[in-house]
C-alpha positions in Angstrom: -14.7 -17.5 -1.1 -13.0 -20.5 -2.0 -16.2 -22.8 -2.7 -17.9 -19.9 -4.1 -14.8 -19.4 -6.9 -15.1 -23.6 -7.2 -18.8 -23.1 -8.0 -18.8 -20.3 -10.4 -15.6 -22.1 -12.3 -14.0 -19.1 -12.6 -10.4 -19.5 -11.1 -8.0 -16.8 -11.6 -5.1 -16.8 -13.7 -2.7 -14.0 -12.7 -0.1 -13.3 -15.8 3.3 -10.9 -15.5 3.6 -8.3 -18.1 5.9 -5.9 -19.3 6.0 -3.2 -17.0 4.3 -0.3 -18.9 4.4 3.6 -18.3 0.9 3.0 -16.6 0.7 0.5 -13.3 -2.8 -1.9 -13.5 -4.3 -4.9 -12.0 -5.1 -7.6 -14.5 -6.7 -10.9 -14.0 -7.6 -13.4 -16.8 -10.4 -16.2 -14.9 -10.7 -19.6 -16.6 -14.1 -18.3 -17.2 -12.8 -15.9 -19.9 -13.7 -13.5 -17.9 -11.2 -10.6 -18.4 -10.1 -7.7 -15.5 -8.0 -5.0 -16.4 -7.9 -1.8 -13.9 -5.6 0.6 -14.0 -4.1 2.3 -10.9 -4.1 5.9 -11.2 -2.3 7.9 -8.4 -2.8 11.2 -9.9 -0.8 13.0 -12.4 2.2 13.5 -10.6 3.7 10.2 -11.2 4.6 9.7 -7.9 3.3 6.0 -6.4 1.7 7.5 -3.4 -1.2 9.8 -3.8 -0.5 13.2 -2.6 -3.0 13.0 0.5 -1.2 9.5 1.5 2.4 11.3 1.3 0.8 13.8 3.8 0.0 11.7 5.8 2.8 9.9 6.1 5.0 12.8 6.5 3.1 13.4 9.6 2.8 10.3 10.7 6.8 10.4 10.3 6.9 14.0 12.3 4.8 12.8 15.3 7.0 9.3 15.5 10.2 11.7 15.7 8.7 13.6 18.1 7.6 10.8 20.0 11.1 9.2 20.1 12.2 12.6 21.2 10.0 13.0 24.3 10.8 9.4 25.0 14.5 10.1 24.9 14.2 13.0 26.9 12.5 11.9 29.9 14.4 8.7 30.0 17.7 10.9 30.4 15.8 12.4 33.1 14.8 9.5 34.9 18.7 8.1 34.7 19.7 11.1 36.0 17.5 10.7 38.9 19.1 7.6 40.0 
């Protein structure tokens, strides 16, 4: 990617901004060529999309279960010595 950047001339120039109401990803490349995206996560406001939260709630509810059944038969096993 490196020698294809080198190539094109077009290096990027990556600028911090005053944080606005509305997160995006902008790049500037010596180029002039000009990215500006934003990042929408739905209407919510929250920084995780509501299918991610899900997600991650249930990934969270399996690892506490997992820890649980883990914890349990290793006071079984202790108590079998």
């Amino acid at each position: 990617i490196k020698a294809h950047v080198q190539n094109l001339g077009a290096t990027p120039s990556l600028e911090c901004v005053p944080q606005s109401s509305e997160a995006n990803c902008d790049c500037t490349c010596s180029n002039g060529i000009h990215f500006n995206q934003p990042l929408s996560f739905g209407s919510s406001g929250n920084p995780i999309p509501d299918g991610c939260q899900a997600e991650k709630e249930e990934c969270l509810l399996r690892e506490q279960q997992l820890a649980n059944d883990f914890n349990l038969l290793k006071e079984s096993y202790m108590r079998k010595e």
